[in-house]
C-alpha positions in Angstrom: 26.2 20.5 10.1 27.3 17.2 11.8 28.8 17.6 15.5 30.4 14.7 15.9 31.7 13.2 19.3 33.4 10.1 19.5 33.4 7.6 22.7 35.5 5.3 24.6 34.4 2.3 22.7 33.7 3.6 19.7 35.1 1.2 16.6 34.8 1.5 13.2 31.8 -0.5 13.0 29.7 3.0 14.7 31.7 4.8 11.7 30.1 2.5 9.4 26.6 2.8 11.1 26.8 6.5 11.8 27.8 7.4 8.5 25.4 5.1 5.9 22.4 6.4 8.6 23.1 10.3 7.7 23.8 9.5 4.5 20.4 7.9 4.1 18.8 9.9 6.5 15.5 11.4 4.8 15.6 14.6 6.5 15.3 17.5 3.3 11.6 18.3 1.6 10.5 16.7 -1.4 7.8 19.1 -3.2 5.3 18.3 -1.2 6.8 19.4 1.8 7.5 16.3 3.2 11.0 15.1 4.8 11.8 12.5 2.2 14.9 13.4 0.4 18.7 12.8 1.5 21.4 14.5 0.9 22.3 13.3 -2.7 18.8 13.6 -3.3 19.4 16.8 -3.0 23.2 17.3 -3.9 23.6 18.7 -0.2 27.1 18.8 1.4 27.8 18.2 5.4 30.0 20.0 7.5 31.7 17.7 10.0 33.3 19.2 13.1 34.6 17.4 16.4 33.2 17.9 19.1 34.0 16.5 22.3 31.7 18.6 24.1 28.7 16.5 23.2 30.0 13.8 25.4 29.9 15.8 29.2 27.8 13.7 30.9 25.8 16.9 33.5 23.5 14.3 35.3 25.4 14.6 38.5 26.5 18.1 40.1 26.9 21.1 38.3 30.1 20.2 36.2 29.9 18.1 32.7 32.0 15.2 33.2 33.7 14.2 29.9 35.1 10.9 31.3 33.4 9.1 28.5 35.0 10.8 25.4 37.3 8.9 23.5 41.5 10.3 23.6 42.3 12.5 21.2 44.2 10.1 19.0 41.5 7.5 18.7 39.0 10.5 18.2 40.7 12.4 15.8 41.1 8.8 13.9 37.5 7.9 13.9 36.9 11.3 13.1 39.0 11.1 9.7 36.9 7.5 9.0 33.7 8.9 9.4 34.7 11.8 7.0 36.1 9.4 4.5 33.3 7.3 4.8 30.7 9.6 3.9 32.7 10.9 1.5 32.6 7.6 0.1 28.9 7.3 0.1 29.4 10.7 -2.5 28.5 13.3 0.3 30.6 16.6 -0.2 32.4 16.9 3.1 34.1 19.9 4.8 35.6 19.9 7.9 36.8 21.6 10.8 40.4 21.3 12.3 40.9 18.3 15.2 41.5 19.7 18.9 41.4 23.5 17.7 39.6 26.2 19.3 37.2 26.9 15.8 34.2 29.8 15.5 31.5 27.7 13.5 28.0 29.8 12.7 24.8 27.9 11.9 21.5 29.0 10.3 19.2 26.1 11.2 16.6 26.7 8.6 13.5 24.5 10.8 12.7 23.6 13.9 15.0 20.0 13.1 17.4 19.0 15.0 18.2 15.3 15.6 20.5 13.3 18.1 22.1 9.8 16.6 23.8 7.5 18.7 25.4 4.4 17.6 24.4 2.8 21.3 20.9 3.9 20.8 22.0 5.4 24.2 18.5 7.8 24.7 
């Protein structure tokens, strides 16, 4: 499962980035146990869903600030690159509807769970 947000700022060249670095991203076990397969390596499939939420900002007070997320149009278009482009890079992609109010369930199988930014932010 992919959560993406998408900033003010954002341009397709952070699409580009995002997408070729999950792709690539050597996150799955070989048979060794090791994380050293991608997902064509192991003919895995992402779920991509919006999420605006990841940009609140709750470093100050007690109420995220979202003043950082990207509009809606310019999200919702960056959104639709990334999904092309990692269907492009042959990932099987399913996603979520833009700006609707969606029930997702997730079985994270591991203790992983990674954060990428484009700005290299944290």
């Amino acid at each position: 499962m992919i959560l993406l947000g998408v900033a003010e700022g954002d341009v397709q060249d952070d699409v580009v980035w995002l997408a070729g670095k999950i792709a690539g991203l050597r996150v799955f076990e070989d048979c060794e146990g090791r994380m050293n397969l991608d997902l064509n390596d192991v003919a895995g499939s992402a779920l991509v869903v919006s999420q605006f939420t990841l940009l609140g900002d709750c470093r100050k007070g007690r109420r995220p600030a979202f003043v950082t997320a990207a509009g809606p149009e310019m999200a919702n278009s960056l959104y639709q690159s990334f999904v092309a482009e990692m269907r492009g890079r042959g990932v099987v992609v399913e996603t979520g509807t833009f700006q609707a109010q969606m029930d997702v369930e997730l079985v994270n199988d591991g203790p992983v769970t990674l954060l990428l930014d484009s700005r290299k932010t944290f």
